[in-house]
Structure formats: structure tokens, C-alpha cells
C-alpha positions, 0 to 999 in steps of 0.5 A: 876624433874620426878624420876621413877625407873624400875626393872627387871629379864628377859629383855624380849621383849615378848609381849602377847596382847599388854603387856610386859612378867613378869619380862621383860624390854624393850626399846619402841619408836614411829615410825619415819614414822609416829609417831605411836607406841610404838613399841618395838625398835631394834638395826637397826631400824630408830634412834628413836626421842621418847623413853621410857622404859617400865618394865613387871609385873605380875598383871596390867598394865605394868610400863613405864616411861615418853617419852623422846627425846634421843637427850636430854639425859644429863647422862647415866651411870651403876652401876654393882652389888656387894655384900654387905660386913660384917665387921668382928672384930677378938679377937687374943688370944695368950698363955694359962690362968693362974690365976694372984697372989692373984686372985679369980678363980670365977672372970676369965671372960673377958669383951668385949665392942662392939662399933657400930660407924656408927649409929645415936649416937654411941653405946655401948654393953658390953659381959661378957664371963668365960674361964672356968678355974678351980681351979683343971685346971686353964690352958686354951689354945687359942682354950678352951678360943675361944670355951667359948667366942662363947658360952657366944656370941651366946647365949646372946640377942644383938642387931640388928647391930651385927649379932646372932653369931659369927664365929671360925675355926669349926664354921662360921657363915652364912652370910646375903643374897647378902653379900660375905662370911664370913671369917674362923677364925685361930683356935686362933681366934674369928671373930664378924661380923656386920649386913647388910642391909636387914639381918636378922640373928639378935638375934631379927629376925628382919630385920637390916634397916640400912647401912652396920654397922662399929664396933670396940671390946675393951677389957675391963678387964681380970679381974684375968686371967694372961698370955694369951692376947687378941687382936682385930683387924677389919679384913674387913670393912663393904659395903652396895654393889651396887644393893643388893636385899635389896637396890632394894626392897628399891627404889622399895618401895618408888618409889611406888607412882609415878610408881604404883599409889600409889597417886591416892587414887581410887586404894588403898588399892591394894599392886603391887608386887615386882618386886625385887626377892630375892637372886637377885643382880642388875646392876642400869642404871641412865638416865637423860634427860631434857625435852626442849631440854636444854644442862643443868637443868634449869627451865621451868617457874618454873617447874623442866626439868628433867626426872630422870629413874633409871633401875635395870636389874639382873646381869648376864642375858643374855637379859640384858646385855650380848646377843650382839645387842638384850640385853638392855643395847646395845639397849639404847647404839646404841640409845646413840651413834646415838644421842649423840655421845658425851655421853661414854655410859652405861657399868654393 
């Protein structure tokens, strides 16, 4: 199997001295004249019997993948982009503080454990935060307990999976790039919040390379505080998203050796750009096509028969998916509905 990714802002089709603008996708095709080419195809022209799709870049050459004949696609389908999600756990306080009969007032802390619950192993971190009772006022209510515990939150070192700070009504804290927003909590409310892929709001700065982390908060003691009570509840569960910045740049990097040549160790050690962009969130495209012609996988005396392409185009831009007849993802349709009409096509 040939697996090969292009990625893209524009879906330009200019061209100056043969080579496709920065950023640009296009679909490229040999003519059916006379097999010349490639030219860059249109909505219109000739149905095409080659094809191949070809990304812009800013230095070097342009990034193509492998010719294919469209009769012999076998899936194409779209993903459209979404932004990642964190998960976020309220603590719900509830009543005042007192200090239970016989307790000590140095001893009015409550203990949260923070259980991530989708990693490697499941791990644990423990936070320890006073409410500030007194023995001259020993009576806190909900919004002096929930201004304490984001004090003993934000200024601990966590680690990587729980993001750097956590949120209260007055408060909220900024979410990762290419994640939603974060929620407001109720003014008798704390809300932690987990980290996403790529995000480096961490107590570390470190970037968090993981998925999208699930976490739940147990209250562990209360130790000599009475009355008050405190209840967690997960109030949204974490998604990584769908063509994210972070998951683009990803597939970008190990998709380096084939579309760079990354294996042909005479161009080492230059480093291509990257063609993902920051702050972007892209629709993904998956075209498969096998390479004899064969209506399933197979093998060709042993050799995997497919071509496996994945595209990335930035969601919203006009030339990739909304100019209708010009934008790519109508261009590849009208060349899908020539040839294989059986195929529903691709949507983002």
C-alpha cells in the first residue's frame, strides 16, 4: 500500500513556471488526446483516464501524489473539521463551612484526587486546598471555598493532562488552540478542565501528545469542615476533534518520508516546511484506489494494490470547498460522478 497525505490553505490552481502557488491543492490530469500533461483539470473538460493531486509549497518542488486511474477508485469520502473538546469536571459546593464538634481549625483542607482514566495506566494526583476558616470566622460560604481552591489549583505543579488552571465564574480559563470554549462555572462552582492534543497550557509548557484526556475528581476528605458539601460531576467529556491543527501537523510529520524524501538520505538533513498553519482546522478527504483496476484489494503477485491519499484542505475556504464547479472537492466529485457513478461522493 502507497499511503500519501497533501495538505493545504488555498486550493489554488496558479501556477508560475510550471509550479503550483504556496498553499494550493489541485487536481492535475494527462490529457485524453493525447496522454500529455499534466494539466490542471476543470469541471468541463475531457473525463480524465489519469489523475493525480498535487499540493503547493513554498520552497522546493511541489508535493504530488501517485497517478491513478479514477475508474479504479474504490473509496472516497470527507471528513469535515471540528474543534477538539476539553473535559471539564465541576466540584458543586453547597451551604457554608463550619467546623465539625471537637475538630482542630488547622485541619480544614479538602483533599481532591484527580483520576486520568484514559492513558497508558490510570493515574493519579492528589491537591490539598484550605478554605480559610478561621477560629475568629469559621463560616465560609460557597464563592470564599471556590476563590481558595482555584488559589491551591493554580499554583501547584500538575501534570501534563490536567490543564495550568482551572476556571470560576470571574475566571475561565483559555482554552487550547483548536478546542471549543471553555464553560463558565455557577458562582458555586469550580470547573478543571483536561488537556488536548497539542496544547500547551500545561504547568510544564510542554505540549500534552496525547488524546483528548477523560478525568474524573473524587473527594477524598473534608477533614474538620462540617456542613458545606461538595460534589463533582464530569460536565463534558473530552474529543480529540476532527482535522485539528495539532492532528494535521501530526500526519504531516509521519507522512514526511514518503512525500518529502525523507528516505532518500542525499536530502537530509533539510527539514520541508509545514504545510499545516496554526489556528487552522481542516476538512480530511480519503481516496483509495487500486492499482490493476480490481473491484477489491487484493495483491499483485505479492505487492500491496493500493493507493491510499489523504487530503487536508482548510475548512471554510472558498476554493476548497464552497466556489461551486472551480473548488476542489466539486472537481474530484464531477470526476467521481463520471466514472464512478456508483460512489455517493465526497461532502466536508
Amino acid at each position: 500500500m502507497a499511503r500519501q497525505f497533501l495538505i493545504g490553505e488555498l486550493g489554488s490552481t496558479a501556477y508560475t513556471s510550471g509550479k503550483l502557488a504556496d498553499t494550493g491543492l489541485n487536481i492535475e490530469a494527462l490529457s485524453v488526446a493525447d496522454d500529455e500533461g499534466p494539466i490542471s483539470w476543470a469541471v468541463g473538460d475531457a473525463v480524465p483516464d489519469m489523475i493525480r493531486f498535487v499540493q503547493g509549497t513554498t520552497s522546493g518542488p511541489n508535493v504530488f501524489s501517485n497517478w491513478v486511474n479514477p475508474r479504479n477508485i474504490i473509496v472516497a469520502d470527507g471528513s469535515s473539521a471540528e474543534t477538539s473538546t476539553c473535559c471539564e469536571v465541576d466540584l458543586v459546593m453547597a451551604g457554608t463551612t463550619d467546623l465539625v464538634t471537637g475538630g482542630k481549625i488547622n485541619n480544614c483542607d479538602i483533599e481532591l484526587k484527580f483520576v486520568h482514566k484514559n492513558g497508558l495506566v490510570e493515574e493519579f494526583w492528589n491537591l490539598s486546598a484550605s478554605v480559610g476558616m478561621t477560629a475568629a470566622d469559621p463560616t465560609k460560604d460557597e464563592a470564599a471555598v471556590q476563590a481558595a481552591i482555584k488559589t491551591a489549583y493554580d499554583a501547584a505543579v500538575k501534570p501534563d493532562w490536567l490543564m495550568a488552571t482551572c476556571s470560576v465564574d470571574d475566571s475561565v480559563a483559555t482554552a487550547p488552540t483548536g478546542a471549543s470554549v471553555i464553560s463558565t462555572p455557577a458562582t458555586t462552582t469550580v470547573t478543571f478542565t483536561g488537556s488536548t492534543p497539542g496544547s500547551t497550557l500545561t504547568s510544564s509548557g510542554d505540549a500534552w501528545d496525547g488524546d483528548a484526556v477523560q478525568f474524573m475528581v473524587i473527594v477524598t476528605a473534608t477533614n474538620d469542615i462540617d456542613t458545606q458539601t461538595y460534589t463533582p460531576a464530569v460536565l463534558l467529556a473530552g474529543d480529540n476533534g476532527v482535522g485539528t491543527y495539532y492532528s494535521a501537523k501530526k500526519f504531516e510529520e509521519k507522512s514526511r518520508g514518503i512525500m518529502y524524501g525523507y528516505y532518500n538520505r542525499r536530502n537530509l538533513p533539510n527539514t520541508p516546511d509545514f504545510g499545516a498553519v496554526s489556528g487552522s482546522t481542516y476538512d480530511f478527504l480519503t481516496i483509495v484506489a487500486t492499482k490493476d483496476g480490481s473491484a477489491a484489494s487484493g495483491q499483485i503477485h505479492g505487492v500491496d494494490n493500493l493507493d491510499e491519499i489523504f487530503i487536508a484542505g482548510k475548512e471554510g475556504v472558498a476554493t476548497w470547498s464552497e466556489d461551486a464547479n472551480t473548488c476542489f472537492v466539486d472537481k474530484l466529485n464531477a470526476i467521481l460522478a463520471a466514472t464512478n457513478p456508483t460512489l455517493p461522493g465526497v461532502s466536508v
